[in-house]
C-alpha positions in Angstrom: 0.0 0.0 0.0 1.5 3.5 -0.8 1.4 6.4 1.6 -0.8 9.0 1.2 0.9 11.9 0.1 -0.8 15.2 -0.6 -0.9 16.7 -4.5 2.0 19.0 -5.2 0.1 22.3 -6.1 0.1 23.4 -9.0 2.4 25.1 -11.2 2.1 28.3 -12.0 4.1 30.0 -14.9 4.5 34.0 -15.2 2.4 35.7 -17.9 4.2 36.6 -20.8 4.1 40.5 -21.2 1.8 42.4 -22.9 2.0 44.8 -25.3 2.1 48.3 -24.2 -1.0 50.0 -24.5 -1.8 53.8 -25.7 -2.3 54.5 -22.2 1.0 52.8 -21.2 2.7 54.8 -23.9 1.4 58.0 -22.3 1.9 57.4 -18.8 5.7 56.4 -19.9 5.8 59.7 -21.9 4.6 61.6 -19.3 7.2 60.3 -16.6 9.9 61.0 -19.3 8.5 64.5 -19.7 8.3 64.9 -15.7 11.8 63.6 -15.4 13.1 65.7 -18.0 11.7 68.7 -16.5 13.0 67.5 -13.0 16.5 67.3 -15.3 16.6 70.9 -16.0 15.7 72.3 -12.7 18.5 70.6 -11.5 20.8 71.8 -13.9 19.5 75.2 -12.6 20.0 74.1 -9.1 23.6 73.5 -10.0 24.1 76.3 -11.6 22.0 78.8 -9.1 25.0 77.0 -6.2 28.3 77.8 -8.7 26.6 81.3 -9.0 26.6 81.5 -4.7 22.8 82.3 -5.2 20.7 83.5 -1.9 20.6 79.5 0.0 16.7 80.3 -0.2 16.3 80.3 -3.7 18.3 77.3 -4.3 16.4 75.0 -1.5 13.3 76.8 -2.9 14.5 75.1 -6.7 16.1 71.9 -4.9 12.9 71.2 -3.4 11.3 72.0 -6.7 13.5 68.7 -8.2 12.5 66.6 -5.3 8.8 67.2 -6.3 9.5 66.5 -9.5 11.3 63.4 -8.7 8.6 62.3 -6.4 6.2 62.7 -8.8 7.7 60.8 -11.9 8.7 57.8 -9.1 4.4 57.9 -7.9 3.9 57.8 -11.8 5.6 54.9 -12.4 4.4 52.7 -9.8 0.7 53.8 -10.2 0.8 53.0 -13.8 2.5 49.3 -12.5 0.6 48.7 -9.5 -2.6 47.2 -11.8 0.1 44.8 -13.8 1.8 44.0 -10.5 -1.3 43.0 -8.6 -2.8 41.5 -11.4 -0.7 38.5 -12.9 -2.5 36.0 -10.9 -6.3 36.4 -12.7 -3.8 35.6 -15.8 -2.7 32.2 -14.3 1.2 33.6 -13.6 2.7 34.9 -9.9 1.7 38.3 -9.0 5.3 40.6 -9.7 5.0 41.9 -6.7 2.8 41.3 -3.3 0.9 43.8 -1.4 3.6 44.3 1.3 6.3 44.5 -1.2 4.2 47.4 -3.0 3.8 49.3 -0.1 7.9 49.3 0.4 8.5 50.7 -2.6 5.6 53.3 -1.8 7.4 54.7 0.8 11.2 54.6 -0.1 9.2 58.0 -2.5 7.5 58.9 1.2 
């Protein structure tokens, strides 16, 4: 007689990406428009400091970059989040789980 032994679960494969969508395409064009902006006011930062501008004006325009930073990084993790939490319904592993999610949420916080 053999020993019971329980069913393995099953296998589960990761969904083969998609092809980007038109909204895909503008939410990436919209974080490279955000980052390039970001790009510039840094450049200004930089240059504002090599001037010796007034330290209010350039923590005014650094914190200006942050935002912008901040921003692009919320942008590119909302337009994920749906493919990240998602992959299961498709028969694959999620990319991510909730808790892992929320860490990346908050290395932006």
């Amino acid at each position: 007689m053999t020993p019971n032994r329980p069913n393995p679960a099953p296998e589960t494969r990761p969904t083969a990406p998609t092809a980007p969508t038109a909204e895909d395409e503008a939410s990436a064009r919209a974080v490279l428009n955000r980052l390039r902006r970001a790009q510039g006011q840094l450049a200004g930062v930089i240059a504002m400091v090599e001037e010796g501008r007034d330290c209010r004006d350039v923590v005014t325009q650094l914190a200006a970059v942050s935002r912008a930073l901040d921003r692009a990084g919320f942008k590119i993790i909302a337009g994920r989040m749906r493919e990240c939490l998602t992959a299961p319904e498709h028969g694959g592993t999620p990319a991510m789980n909730e808790a892992e999610l929320e860490k990346l949420f908050l290395t932006l916080a």
